[in-house]
N, C-alpha and C positions, 0 to 999 in steps of 0.2 A: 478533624480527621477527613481526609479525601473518601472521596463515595466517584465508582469506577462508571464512567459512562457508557452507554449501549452506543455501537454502532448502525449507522443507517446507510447499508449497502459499501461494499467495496469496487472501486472501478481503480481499473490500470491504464492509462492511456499513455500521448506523447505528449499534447497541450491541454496548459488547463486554461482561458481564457475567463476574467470575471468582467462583467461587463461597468464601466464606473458608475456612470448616474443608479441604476437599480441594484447593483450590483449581487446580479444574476450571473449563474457558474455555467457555460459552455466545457464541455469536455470531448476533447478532441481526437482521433483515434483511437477510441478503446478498443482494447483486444483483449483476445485469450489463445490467439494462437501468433506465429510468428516464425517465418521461414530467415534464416540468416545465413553468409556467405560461409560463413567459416565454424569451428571449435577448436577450444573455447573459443569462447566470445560475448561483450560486453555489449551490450542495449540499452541506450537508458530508455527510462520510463518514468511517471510519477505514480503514486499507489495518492490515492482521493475514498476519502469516505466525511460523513457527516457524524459528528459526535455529540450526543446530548443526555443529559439525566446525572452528570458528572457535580462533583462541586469539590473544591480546591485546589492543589497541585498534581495532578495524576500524570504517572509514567507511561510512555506506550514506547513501542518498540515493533519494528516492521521488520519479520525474518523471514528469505527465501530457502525453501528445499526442495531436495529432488526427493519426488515422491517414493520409487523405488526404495530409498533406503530413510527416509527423511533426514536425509545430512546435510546439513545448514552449511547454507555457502555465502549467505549474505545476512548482515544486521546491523540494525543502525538503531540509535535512539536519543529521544525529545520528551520534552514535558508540555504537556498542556494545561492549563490555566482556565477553571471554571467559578465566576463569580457566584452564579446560584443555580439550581439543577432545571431550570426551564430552558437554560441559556445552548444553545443548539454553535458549536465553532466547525471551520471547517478541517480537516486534518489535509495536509497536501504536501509528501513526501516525495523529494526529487530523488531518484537513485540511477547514480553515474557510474558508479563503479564496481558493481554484480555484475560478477564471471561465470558467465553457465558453461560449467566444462564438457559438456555434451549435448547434443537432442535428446530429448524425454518431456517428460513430465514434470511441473512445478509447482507449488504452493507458495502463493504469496501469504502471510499473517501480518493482523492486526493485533496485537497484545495490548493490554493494558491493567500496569497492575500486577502480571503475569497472567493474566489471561485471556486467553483468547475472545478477541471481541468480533472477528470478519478475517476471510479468507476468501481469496481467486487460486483456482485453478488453470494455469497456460500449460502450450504446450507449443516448443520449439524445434524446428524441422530446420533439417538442413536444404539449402535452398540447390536446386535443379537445373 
């Protein structure tokens, strides 16, 4: 039976860069906030978090909402693969094609399992 793993921090950025010989994780414009030309309008981003304490085949699943109403406007979902619960993977979701149909307020989610394991708060402005 899968056992769900704890996440360690959620970051949003543009690049995620791993370095080869140590292969240490640079992350590259993180944000939480974001001025854009237009609405709608499409961003991409990667959602990056650290996963450990899991073991088997566990579900995750990355959902966006507008916080006002929490109506999901974006989901997407993968399985992660845990040999033994010491074993720490990294999670590193590209997301191309989240439509934020207005400026406001967002939550990015980590689920796993159905439940919530990390969440980012942004917040998108129209640009000036």
């Amino acid at each position: 039976m899968a056992k769900l793993p704890t996440a360690v921090g959620l970051s949003l950025c543009e690049q995620v860069i791993i370095e080869e010989k140590t292969h240490n994780v640079t992350l590259v414009n993180c944000f939480m906030h974001r001025a854009l030309d237009h609405f709608p309008s499409r961003t991409p981003f990667i959602v990056f978090a650290h996963l450990t304490g899991g073991f088997g085949e566990v579900p995750l699943d990355v959902v966006v909402q507008g916080l006002a109403e929490l109506d999901e406007i974006y989901r997407t979902s993968l399985k992660a693969r845990f040999a033994e619960p010491l074993q720490t993977i990294r999670c590193t979701v590209r997301i191309r094609d989240c439509e934020f149909p207005e400026p406001g307020k967002y939550v990015v989610s980590l689920f796993a399992g159905g439940e919530t394991m990390a969440e980012r708060k942004i917040q998108l402005l129209l640009k000036e």
